[in-house]
C-alpha positions as CSV (number, residue, x, y, z in Angstrom):
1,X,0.7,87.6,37.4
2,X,0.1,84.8,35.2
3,X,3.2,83.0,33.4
4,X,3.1,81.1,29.8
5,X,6.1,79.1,29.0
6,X,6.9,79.1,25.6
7,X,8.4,76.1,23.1
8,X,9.8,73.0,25.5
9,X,9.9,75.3,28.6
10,X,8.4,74.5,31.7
11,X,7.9,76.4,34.8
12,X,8.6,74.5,38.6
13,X,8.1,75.8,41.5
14,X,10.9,73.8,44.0
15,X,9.6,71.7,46.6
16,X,10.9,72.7,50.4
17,X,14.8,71.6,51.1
18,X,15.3,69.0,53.6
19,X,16.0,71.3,56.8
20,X,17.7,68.8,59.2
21,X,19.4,65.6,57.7
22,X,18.5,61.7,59.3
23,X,20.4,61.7,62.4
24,X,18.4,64.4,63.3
25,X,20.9,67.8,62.6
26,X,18.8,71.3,61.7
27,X,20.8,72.4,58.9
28,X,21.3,76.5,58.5
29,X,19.7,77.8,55.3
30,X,23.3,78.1,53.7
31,X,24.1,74.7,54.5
32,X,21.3,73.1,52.7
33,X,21.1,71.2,49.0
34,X,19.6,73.0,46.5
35,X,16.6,71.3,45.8
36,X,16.2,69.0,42.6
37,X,12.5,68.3,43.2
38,X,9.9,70.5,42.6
39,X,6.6,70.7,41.0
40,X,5.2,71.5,37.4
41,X,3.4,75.3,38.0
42,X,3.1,75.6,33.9
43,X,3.9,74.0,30.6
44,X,4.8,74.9,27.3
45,X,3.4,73.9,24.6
46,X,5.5,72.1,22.7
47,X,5.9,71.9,19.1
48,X,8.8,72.5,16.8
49,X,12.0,73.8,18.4
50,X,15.2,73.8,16.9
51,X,13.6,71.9,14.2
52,X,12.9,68.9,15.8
53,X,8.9,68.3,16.9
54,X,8.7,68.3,20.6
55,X,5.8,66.4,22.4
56,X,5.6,67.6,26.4
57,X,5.3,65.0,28.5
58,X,5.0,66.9,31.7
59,X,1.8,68.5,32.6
60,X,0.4,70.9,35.8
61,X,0.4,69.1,38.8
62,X,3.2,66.4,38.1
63,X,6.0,66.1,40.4
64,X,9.5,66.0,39.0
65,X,13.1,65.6,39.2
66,X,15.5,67.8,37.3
67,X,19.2,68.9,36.7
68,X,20.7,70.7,39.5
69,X,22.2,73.3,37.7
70,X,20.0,73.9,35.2
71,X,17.1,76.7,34.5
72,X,16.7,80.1,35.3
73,X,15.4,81.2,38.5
74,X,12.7,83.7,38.5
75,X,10.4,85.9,41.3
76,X,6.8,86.2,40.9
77,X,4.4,87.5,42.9
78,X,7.0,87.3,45.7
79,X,6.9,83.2,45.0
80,X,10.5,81.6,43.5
81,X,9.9,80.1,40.5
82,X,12.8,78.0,37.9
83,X,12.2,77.7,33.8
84,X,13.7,75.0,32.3
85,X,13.5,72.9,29.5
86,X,11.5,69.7,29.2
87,X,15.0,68.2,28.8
88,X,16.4,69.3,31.9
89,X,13.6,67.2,33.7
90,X,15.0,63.8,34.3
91,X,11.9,61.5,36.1
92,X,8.3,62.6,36.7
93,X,7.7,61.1,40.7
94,X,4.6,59.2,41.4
């Protein structure tokens, strides 16, 4: 299945979480950070939302950095996806 994001949303697909920490420690699935890095699957397109004009700055491919709390978490195709707004995205990482 195909996804479209509408307005200033943007679909990420969250890059894997760090499994053992630097001192060399396997961490148990429960015990790991949700992930705040992830990359761009999908973007809106923009436009007028909430009545303010909205240019996306994110495109397919980028990698980003965005709140930890934010989005909504969603299962395609058996893959784990997150929406969120362009907002909620805080650096694009080169």
């Amino acid at each position: 299945m195909k996804i479209k994001p509408l307005g200033d949303r943007v679909v990420i697909k969250n890059l894997e979480a760090q499994e053992t920490t630097a001192s060399g420690i396997v961490l148990p699935g429960s015990a790991q950070e949700k992930p705040q890095y992830a990359e761009v699957v999908a973007v809106g397109p923009g436009g007028l939302v909430d009545g303010k004009e909205v240019k996306m700055n994110v495109k397919v491919g980028d990698k980003v950095i965005f709140s930890k709390y934010s989005g909504t978490e969603i299962k395609i195709d058996d893959e784990e996806l997150v929406i969120v707004r362009q907002n909620d995205i805080l650096a694009i990482a080169e």
